[in-house]
N, CA, C and O atoms as a GROMACS GRO file, in nm:
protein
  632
    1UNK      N    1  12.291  15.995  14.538
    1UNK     CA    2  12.225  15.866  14.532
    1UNK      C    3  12.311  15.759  14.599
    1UNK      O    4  12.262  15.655  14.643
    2UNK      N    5  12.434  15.786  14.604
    2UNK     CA    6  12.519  15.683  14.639
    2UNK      C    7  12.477  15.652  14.817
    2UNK      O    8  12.443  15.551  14.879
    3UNK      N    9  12.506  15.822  14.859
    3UNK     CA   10  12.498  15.789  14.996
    3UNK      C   11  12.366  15.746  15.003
    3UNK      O   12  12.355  15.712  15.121
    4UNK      N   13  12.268  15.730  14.953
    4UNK     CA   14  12.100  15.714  14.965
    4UNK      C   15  12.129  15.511  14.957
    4UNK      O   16  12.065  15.433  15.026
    5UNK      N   17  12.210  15.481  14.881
    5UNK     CA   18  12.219  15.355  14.844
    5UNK      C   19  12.299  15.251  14.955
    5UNK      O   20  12.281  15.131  14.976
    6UNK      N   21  12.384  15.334  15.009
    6UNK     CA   22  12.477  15.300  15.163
    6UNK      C   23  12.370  15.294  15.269
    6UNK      O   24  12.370  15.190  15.335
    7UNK      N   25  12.263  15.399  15.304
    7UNK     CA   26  12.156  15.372  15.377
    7UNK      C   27  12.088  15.242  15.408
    7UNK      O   28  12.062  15.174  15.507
    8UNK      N   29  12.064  15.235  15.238
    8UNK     CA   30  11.976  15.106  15.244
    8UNK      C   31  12.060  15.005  15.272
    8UNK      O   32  12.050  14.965  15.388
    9UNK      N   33  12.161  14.934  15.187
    9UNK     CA   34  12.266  14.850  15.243
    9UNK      C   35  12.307  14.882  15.410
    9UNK      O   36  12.337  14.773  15.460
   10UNK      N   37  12.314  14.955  15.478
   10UNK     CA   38  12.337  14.951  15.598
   10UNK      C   39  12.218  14.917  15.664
   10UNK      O   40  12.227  14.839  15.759
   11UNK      N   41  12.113  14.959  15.635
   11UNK     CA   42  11.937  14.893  15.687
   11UNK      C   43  11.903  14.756  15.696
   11UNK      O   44  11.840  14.693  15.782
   12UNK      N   45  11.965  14.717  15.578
   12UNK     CA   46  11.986  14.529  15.566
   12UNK      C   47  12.044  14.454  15.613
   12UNK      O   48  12.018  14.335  15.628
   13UNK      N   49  12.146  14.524  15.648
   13UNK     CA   50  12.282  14.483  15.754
   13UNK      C   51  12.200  14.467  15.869
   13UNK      O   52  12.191  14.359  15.927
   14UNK      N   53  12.144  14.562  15.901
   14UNK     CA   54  12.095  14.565  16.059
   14UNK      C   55  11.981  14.454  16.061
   14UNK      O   56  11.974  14.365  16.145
   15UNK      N   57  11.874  14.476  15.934
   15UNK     CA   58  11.783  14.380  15.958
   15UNK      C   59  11.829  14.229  15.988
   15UNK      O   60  11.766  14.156  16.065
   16UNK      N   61  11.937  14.192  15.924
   16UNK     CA   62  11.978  14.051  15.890
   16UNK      C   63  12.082  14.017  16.024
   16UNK      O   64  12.114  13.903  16.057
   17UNK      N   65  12.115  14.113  16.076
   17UNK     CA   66  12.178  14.106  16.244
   17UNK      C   67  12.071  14.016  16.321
   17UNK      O   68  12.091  13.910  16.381
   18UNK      N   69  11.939  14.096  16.301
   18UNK     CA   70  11.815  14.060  16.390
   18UNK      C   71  11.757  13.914  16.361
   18UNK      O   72  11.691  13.840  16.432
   19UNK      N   73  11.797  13.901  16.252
   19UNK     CA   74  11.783  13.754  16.234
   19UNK      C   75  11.851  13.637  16.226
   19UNK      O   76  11.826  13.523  16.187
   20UNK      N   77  11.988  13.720  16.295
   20UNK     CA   78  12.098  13.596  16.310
   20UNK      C   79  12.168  13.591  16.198
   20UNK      O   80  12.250  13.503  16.226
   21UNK      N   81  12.198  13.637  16.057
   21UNK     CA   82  12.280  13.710  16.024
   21UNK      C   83  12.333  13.805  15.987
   21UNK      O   84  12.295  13.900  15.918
   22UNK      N   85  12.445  13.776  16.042
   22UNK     CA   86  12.556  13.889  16.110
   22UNK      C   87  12.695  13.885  16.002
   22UNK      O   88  12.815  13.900  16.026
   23UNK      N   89  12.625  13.858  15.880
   23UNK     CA   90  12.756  13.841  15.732
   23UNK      C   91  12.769  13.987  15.661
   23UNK      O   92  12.683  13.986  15.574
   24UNK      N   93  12.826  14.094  15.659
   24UNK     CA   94  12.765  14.232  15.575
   24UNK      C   95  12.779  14.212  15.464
   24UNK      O   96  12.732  14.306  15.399
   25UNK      N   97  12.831  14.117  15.387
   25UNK     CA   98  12.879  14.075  15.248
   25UNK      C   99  12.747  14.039  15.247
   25UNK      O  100  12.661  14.113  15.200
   26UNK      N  101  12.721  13.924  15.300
   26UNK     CA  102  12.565  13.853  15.263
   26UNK      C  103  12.452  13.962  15.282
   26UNK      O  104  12.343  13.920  15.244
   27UNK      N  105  12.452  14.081  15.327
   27UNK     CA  106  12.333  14.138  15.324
   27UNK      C  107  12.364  14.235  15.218
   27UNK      O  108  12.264  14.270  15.155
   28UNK      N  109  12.478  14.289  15.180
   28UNK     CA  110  12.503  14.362  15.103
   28UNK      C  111  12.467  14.313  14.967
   28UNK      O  112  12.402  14.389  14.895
   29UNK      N  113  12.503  14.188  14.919
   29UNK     CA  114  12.457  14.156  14.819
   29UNK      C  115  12.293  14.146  14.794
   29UNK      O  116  12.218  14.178  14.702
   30UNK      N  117  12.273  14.068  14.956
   30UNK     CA  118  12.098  14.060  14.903
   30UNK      C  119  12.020  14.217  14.888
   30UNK      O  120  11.916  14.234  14.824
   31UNK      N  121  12.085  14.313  14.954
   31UNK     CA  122  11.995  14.445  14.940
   31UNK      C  123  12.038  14.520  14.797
   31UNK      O  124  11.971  14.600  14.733
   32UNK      N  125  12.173  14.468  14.766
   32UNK     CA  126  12.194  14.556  14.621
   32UNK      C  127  12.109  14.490  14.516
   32UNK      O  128  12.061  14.552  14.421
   33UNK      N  129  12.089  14.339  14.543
   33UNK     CA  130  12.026  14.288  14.388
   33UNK      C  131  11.861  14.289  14.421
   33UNK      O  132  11.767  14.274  14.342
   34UNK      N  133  11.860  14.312  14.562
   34UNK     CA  134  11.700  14.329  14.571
   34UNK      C  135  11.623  14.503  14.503
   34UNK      O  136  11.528  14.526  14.428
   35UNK      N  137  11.728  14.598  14.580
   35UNK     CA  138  11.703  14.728  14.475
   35UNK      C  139  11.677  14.776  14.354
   35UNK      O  140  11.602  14.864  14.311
   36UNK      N  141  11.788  14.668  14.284
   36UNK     CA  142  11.781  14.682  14.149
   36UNK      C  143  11.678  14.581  14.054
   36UNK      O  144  11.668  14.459  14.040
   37UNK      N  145  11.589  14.728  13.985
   37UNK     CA  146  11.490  14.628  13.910
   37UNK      C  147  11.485  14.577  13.803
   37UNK      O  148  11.386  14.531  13.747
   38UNK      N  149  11.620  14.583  13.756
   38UNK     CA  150  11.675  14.459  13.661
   38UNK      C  151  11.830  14.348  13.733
   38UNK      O  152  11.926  14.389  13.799
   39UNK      N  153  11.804  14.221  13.691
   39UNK     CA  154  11.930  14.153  13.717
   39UNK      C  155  12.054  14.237  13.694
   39UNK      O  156  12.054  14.322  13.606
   40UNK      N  157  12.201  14.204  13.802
   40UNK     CA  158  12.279  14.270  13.810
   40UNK      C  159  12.394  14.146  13.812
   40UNK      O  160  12.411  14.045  13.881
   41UNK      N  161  12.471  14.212  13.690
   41UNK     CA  162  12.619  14.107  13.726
   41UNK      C  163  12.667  14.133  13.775
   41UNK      O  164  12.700  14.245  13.814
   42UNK      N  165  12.720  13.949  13.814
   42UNK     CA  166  12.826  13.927  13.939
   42UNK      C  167  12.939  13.983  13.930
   42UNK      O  168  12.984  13.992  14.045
   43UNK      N  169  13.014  14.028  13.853
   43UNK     CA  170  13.137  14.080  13.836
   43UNK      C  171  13.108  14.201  13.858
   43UNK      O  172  13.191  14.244  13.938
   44UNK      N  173  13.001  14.313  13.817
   44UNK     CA  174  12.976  14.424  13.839
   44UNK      C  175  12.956  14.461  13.986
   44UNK      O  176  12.962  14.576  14.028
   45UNK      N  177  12.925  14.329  14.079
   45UNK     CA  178  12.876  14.339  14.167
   45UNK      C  179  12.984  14.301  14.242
   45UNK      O  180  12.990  14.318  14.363
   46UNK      N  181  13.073  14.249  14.174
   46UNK     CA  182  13.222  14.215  14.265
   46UNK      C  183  13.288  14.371  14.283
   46UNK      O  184  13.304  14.418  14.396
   47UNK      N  185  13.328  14.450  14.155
   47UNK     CA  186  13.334  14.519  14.136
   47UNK      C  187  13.331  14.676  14.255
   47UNK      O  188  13.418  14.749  14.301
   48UNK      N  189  13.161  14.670  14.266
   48UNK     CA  190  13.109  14.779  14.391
   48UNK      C  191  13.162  14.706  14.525
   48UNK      O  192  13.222  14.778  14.605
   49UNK      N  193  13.150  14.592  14.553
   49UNK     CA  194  13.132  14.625  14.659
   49UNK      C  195  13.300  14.551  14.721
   49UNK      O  196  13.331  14.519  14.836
   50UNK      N  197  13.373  14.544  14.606
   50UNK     CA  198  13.521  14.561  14.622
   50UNK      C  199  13.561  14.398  14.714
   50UNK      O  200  13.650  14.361  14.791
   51UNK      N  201  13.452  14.345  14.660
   51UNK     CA  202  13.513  14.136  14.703
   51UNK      C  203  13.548  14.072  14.598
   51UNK      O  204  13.542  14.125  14.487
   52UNK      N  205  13.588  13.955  14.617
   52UNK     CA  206  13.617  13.894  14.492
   52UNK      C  207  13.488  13.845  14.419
   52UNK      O  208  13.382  13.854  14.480
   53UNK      N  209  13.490  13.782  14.260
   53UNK     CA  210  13.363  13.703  14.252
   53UNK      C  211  13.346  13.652  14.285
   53UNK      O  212  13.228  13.636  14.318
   54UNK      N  213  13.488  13.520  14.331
   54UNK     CA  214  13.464  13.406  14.397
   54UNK      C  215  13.397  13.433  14.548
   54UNK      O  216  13.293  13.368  14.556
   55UNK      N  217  13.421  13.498  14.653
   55UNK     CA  218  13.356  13.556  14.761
   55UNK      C  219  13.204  13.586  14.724
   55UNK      O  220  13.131  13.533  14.809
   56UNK      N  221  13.133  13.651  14.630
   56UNK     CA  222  13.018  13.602  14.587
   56UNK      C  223  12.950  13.567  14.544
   56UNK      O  224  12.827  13.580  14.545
   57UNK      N  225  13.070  13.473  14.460
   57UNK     CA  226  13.008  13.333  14.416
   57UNK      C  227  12.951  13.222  14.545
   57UNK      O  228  12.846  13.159  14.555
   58UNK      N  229  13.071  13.231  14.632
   58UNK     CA  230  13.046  13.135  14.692
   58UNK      C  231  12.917  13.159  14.806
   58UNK      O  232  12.856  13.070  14.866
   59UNK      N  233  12.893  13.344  14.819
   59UNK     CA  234  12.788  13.380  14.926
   59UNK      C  235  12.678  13.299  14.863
   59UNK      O  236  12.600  13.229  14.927
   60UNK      N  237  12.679  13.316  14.714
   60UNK     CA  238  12.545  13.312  14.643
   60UNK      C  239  12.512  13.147  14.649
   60UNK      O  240  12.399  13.108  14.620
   61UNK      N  241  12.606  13.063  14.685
   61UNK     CA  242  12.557  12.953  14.641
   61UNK      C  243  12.536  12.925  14.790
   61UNK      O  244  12.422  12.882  14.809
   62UNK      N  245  12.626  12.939  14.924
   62UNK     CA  246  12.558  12.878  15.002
   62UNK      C  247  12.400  12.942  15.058
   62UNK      O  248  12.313  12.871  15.107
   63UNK      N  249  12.390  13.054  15.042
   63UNK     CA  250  12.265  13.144  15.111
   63UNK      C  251  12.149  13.154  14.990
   63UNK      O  252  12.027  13.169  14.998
   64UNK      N  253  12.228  13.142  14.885
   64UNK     CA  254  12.135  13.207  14.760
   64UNK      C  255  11.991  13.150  14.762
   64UNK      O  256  11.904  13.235  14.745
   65UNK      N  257  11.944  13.012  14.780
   65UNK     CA  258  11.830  12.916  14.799
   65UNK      C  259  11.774  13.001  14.925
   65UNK      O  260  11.664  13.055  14.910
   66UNK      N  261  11.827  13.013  15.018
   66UNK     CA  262  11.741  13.091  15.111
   66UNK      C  263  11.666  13.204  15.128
   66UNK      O  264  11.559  13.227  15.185
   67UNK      N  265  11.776  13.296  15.044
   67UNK     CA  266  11.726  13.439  15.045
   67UNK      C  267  11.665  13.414  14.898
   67UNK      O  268  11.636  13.519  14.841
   68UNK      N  269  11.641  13.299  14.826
   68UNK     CA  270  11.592  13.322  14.689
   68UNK      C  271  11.674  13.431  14.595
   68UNK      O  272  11.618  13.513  14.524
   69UNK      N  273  11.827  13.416  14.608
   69UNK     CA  274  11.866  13.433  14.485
   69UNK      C  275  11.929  13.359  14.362
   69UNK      O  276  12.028  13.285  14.360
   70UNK      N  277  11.862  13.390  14.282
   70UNK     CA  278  11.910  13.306  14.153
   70UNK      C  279  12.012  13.333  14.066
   70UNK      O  280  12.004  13.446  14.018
   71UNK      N  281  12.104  13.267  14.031
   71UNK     CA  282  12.202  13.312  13.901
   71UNK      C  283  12.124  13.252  13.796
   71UNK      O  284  12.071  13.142  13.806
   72UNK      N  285  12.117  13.361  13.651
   72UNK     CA  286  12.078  13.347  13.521
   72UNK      C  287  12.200  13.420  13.420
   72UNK      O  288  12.272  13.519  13.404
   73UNK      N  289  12.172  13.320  13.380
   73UNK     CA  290  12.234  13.382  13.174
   73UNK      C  291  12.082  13.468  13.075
   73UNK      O  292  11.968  13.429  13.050
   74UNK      N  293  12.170  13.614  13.039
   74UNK     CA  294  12.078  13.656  12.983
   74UNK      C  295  12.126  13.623  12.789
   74UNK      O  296  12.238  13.621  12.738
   75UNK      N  297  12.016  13.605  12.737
   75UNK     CA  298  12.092  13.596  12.574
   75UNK      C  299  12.226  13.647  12.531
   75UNK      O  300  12.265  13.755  12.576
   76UNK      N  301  12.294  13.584  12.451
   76UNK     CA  302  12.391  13.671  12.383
   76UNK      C  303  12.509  13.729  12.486
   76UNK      O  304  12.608  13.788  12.442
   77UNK      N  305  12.490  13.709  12.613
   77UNK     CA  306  12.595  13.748  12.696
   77UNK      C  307  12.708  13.606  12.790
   77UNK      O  308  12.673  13.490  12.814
   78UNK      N  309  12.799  13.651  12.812
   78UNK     CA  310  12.901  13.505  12.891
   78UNK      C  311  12.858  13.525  13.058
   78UNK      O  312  12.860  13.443  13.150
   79UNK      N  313  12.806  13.712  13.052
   79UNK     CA  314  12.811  13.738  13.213
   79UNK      C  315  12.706  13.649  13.276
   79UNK      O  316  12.620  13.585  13.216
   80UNK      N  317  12.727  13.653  13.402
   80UNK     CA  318  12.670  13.564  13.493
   80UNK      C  319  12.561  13.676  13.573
   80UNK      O  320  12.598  13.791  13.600
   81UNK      N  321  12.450  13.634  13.601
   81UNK     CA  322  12.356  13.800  13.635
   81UNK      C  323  12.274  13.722  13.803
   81UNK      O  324  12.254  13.601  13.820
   82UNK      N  325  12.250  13.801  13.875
   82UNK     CA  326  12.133  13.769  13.990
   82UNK      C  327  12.047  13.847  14.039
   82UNK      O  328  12.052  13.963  14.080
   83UNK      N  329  11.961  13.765  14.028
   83UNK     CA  330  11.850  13.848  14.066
   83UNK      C  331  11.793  13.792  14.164
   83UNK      O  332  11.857  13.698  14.212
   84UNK      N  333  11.666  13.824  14.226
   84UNK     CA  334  11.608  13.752  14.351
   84UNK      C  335  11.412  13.816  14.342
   84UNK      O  336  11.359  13.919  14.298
   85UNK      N  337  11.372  13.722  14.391
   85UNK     CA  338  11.179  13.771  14.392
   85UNK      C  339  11.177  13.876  14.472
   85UNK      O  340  11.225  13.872  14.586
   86UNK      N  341  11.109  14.000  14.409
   86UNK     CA  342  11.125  14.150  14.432
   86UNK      C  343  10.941  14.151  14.548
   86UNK      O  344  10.899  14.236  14.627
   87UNK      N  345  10.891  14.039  14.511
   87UNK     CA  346  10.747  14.067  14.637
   87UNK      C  347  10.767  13.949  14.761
   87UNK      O  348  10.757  13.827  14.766
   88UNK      N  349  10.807  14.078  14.873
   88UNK     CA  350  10.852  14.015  14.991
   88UNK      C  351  10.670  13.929  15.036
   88UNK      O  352  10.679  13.817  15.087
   89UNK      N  353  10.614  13.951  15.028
   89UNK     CA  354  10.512  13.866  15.072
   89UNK      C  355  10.541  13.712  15.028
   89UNK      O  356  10.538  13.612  15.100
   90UNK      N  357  10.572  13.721  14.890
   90UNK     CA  358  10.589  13.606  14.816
   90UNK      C  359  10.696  13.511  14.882
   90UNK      O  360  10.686  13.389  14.897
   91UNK      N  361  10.821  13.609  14.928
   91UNK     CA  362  10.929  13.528  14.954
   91UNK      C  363  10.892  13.456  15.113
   91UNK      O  364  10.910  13.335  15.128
   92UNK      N  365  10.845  13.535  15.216
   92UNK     CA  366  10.779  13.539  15.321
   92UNK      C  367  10.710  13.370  15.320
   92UNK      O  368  10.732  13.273  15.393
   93UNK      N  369  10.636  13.386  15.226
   93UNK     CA  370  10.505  13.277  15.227
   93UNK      C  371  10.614  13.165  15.168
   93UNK      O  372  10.633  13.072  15.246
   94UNK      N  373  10.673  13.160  15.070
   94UNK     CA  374  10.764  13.050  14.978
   94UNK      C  375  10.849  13.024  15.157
   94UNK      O  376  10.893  12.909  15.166
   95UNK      N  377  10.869  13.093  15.259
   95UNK     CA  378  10.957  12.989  15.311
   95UNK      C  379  10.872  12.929  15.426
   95UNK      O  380  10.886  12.816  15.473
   96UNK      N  381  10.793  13.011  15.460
   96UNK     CA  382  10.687  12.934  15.568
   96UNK      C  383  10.655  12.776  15.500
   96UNK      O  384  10.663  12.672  15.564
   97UNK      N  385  10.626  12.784  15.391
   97UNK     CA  386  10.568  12.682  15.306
   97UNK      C  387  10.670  12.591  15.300
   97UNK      O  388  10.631  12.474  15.296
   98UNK      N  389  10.828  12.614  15.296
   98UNK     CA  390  10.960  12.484  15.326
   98UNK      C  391  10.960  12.439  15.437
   98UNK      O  392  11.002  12.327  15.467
   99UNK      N  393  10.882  12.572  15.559
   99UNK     CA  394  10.900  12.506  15.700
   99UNK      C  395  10.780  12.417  15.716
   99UNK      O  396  10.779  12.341  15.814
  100UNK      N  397  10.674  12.417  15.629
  100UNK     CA  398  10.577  12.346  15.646
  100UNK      C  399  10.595  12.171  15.586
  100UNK      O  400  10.552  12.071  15.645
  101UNK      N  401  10.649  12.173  15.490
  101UNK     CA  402  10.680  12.086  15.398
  101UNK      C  403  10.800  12.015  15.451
  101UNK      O  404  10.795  11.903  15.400
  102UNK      N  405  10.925  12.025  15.541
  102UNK     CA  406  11.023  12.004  15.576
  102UNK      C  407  11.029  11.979  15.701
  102UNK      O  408  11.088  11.876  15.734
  103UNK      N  409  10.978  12.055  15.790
  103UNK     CA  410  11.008  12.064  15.900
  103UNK      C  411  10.865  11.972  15.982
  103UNK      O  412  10.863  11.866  16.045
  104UNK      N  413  10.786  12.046  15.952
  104UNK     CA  414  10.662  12.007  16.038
  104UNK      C  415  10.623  11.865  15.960
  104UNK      O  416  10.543  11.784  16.008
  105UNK      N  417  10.677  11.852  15.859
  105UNK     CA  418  10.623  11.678  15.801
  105UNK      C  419  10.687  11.619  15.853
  105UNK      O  420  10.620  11.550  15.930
  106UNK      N  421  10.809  11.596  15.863
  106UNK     CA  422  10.879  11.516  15.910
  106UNK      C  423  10.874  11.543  16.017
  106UNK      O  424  10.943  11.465  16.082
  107UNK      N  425  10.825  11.616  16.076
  107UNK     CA  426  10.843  11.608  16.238
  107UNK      C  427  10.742  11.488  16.273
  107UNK      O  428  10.785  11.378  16.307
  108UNK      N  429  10.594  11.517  16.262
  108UNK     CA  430  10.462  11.447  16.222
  108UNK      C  431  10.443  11.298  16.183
  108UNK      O  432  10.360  11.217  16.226
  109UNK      N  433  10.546  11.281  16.086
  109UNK     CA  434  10.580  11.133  16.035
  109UNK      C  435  10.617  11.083  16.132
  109UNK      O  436  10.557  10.994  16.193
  110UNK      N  437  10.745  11.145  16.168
  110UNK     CA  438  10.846  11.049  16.299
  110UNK      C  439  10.856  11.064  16.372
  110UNK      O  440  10.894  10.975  16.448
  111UNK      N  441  10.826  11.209  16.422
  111UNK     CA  442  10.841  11.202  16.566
  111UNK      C  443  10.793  11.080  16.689
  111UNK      O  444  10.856  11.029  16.781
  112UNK      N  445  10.633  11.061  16.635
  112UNK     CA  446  10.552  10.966  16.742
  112UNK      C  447  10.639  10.857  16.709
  112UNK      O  448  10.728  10.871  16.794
  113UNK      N  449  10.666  10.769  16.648
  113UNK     CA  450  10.729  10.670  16.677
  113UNK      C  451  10.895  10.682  16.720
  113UNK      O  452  10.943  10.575  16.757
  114UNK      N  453  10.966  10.771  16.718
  114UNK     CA  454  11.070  10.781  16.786
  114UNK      C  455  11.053  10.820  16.958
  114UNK      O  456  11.137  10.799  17.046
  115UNK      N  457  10.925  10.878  16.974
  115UNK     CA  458  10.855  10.910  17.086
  115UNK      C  459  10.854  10.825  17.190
  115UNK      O  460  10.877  10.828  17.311
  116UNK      N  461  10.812  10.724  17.084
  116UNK     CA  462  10.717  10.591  17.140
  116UNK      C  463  10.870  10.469  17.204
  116UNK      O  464  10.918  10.428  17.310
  117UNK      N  465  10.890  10.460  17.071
  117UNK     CA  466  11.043  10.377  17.112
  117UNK      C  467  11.113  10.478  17.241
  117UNK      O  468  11.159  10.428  17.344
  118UNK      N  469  11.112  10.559  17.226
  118UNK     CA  470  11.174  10.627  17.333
  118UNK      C  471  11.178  10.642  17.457
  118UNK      O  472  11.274  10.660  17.532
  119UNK      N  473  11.013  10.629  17.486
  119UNK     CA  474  10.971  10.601  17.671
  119UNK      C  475  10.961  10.443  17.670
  119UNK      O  476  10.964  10.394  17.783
  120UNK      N  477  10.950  10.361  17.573
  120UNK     CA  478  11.017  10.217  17.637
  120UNK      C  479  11.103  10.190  17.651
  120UNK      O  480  11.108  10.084  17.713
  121UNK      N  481  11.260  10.258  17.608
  121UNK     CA  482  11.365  10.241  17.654
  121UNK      C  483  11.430  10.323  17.786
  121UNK      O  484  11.510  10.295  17.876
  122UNK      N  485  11.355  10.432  17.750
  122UNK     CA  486  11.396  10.526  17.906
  122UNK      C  487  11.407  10.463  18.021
  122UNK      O  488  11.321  10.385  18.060
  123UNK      N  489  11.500  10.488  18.077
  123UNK     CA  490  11.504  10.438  18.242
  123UNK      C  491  11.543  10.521  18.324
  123UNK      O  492  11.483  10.532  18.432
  124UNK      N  493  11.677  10.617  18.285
  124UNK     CA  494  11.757  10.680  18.366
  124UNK      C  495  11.693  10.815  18.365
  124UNK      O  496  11.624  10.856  18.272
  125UNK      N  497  11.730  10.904  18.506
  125UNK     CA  498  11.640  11.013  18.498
  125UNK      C  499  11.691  11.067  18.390
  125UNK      O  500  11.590  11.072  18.319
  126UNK      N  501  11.804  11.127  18.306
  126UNK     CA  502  11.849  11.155  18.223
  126UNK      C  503  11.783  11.110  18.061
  126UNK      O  504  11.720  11.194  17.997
  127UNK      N  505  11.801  11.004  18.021
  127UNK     CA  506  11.644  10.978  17.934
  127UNK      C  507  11.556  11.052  17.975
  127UNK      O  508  11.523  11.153  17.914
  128UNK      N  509  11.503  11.015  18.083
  128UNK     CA  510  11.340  11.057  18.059
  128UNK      C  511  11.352  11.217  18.059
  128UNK      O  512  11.249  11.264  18.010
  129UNK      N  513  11.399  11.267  18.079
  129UNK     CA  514  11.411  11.403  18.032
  129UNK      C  515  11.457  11.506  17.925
  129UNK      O  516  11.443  11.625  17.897
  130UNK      N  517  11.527  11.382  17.877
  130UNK     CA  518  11.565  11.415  17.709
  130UNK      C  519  11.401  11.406  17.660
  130UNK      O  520  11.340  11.495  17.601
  131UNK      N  521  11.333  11.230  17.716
  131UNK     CA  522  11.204  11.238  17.604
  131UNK      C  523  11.131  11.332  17.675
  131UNK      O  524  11.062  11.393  17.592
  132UNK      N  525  11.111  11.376  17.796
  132UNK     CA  526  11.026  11.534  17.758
  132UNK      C  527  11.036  11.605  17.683
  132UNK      O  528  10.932  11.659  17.644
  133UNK      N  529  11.178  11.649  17.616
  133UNK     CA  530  11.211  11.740  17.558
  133UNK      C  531  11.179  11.749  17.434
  133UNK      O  532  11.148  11.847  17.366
  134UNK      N  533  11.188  11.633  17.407
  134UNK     CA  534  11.125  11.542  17.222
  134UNK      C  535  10.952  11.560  17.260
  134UNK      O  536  10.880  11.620  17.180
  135UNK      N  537  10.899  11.506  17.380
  135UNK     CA  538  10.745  11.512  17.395
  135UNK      C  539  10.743  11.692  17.307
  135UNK      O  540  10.723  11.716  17.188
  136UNK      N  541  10.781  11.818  17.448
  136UNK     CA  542  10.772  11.918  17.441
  136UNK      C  543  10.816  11.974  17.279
  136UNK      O  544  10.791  12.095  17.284
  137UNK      N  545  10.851  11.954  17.189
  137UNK     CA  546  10.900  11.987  17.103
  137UNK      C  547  10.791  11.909  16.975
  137UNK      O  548  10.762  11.936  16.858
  138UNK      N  549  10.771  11.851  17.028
  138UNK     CA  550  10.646  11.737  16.945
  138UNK      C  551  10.505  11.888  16.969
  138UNK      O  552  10.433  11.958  16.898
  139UNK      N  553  10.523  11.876  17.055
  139UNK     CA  554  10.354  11.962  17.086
  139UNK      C  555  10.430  12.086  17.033
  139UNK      O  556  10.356  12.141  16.952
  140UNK      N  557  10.509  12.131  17.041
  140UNK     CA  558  10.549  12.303  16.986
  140UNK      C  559  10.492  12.269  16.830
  140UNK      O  560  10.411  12.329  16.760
  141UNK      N  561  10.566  12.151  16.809
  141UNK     CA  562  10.543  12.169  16.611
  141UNK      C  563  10.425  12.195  16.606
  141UNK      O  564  10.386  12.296  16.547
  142UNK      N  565  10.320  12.087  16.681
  142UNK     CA  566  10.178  12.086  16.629
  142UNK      C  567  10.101  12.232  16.661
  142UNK      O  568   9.986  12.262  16.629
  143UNK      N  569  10.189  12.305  16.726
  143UNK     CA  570  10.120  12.414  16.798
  143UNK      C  571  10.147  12.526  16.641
  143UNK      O  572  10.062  12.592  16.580
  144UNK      N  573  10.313  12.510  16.609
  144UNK     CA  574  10.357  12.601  16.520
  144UNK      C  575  10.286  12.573  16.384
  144UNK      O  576  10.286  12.668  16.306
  145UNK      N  577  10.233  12.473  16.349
  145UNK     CA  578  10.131  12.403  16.229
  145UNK      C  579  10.006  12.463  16.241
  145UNK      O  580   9.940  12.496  16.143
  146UNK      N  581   9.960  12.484  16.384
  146UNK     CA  582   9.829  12.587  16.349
  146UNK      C  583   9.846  12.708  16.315
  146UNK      O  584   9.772  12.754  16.227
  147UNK      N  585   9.941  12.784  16.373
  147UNK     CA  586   9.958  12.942  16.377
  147UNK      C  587  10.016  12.917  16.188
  147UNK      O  588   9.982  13.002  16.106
  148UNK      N  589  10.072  12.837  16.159
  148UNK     CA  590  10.101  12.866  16.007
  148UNK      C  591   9.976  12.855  15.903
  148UNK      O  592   9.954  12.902  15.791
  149UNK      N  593   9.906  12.770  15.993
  149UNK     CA  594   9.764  12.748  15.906
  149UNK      C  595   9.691  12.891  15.871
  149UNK      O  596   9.658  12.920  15.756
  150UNK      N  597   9.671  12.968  15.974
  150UNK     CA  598   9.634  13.094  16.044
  150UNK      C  599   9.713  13.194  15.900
  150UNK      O  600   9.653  13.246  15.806
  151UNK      N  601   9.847  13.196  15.926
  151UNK     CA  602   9.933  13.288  15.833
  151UNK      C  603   9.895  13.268  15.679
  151UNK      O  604   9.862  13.363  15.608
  152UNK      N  605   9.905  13.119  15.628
  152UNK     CA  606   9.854  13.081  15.475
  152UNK      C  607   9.722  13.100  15.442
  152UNK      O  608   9.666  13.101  15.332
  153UNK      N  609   9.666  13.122  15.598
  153UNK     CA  610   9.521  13.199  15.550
  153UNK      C  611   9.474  13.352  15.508
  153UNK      O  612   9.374  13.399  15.453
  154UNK      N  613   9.604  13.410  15.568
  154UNK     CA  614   9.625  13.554  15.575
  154UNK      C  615   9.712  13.544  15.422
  154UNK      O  616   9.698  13.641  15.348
  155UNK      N  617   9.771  13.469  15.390
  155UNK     CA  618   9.868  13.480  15.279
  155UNK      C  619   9.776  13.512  15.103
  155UNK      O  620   9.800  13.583  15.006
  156UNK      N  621   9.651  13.394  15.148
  156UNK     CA  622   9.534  13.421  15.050
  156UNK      C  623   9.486  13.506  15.026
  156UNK      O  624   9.466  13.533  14.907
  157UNK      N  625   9.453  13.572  15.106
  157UNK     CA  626   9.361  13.742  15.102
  157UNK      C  627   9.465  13.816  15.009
  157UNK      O  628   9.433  13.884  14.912
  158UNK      N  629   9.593  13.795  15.054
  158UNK     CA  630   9.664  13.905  14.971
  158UNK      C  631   9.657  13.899  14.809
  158UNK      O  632   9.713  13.986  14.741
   0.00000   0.00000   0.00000
């Protein structure tokens, strides 16, 4: 089972390469506490995979919000436990929905008027080609706001 368990931790590794990270600590943790279908302590988990706690303590707090892992106290115990949402659809949709809420609002709010101020101050060819770049990036959002519309529609059916 062990070597069956190195598989998967090495699978995660690779997946999380493809997405730009390239931490094996950080994938190692997210694929061991994603496997396991009860919460797993941090010390136990310092333990396997032979880092300190503090090393994933500190993975857990800067990445943990992203990859949705949580530290909990279970009753009656001092240990510190993590777990993370075991239905990837769920996690999938929970972050489209930050990029929707974060990204594409505020883009929406401000962009046009930073837009706007922007080609009345332009003069130099240099400006005006920065504000293309703000134009071009203005129309990507609105473009990336439909195709998400599209996905949260696909997200319902499930």
């Amino acid at each position: 089972m062990e070597e069956l368990n190195k598989k998967i931790i090495e699978l995660y590794q690779e997946m999380g390469k493809g997405q730009g990270i390239d931490d094996p600590l950080l994938m190692e943790i997210f694929s061991r506490i994603y496997m396991e279908p009860d919460p797993v302590a941090m010390d136990d988990l310092a333990k396997e995979t032979e880092y300190s706690l503090a090393s994933i303590s500190n993975k857990v707090n800067m990445f943990g919000p992203l990859l949705q892992i949580k530290k909990i106290r279970k009753p009656g115990s001092k240990k510190l436990f993590l777990c993370i949402e075991k239905d990837l659809l769920k996690i999938w949709k929970d972050v489209l929905i930050k990029k929707e809420e974060h990204v594409i609002k505020n883009a929406k709010e401000k962009l046009p008027n930073i837009i706007k101020e922007y080609r009345g101050k332009a003069k130099s060819s240099v400006d005006k080609r920065k504000l293309k770049v703000l134009e071009n990036y203005y129309t990507q959002i609105l473009k990336f706001e439909g195709i998400l519309g599209k996905i949260n529609q696909e997200f319902k059916k499930c």
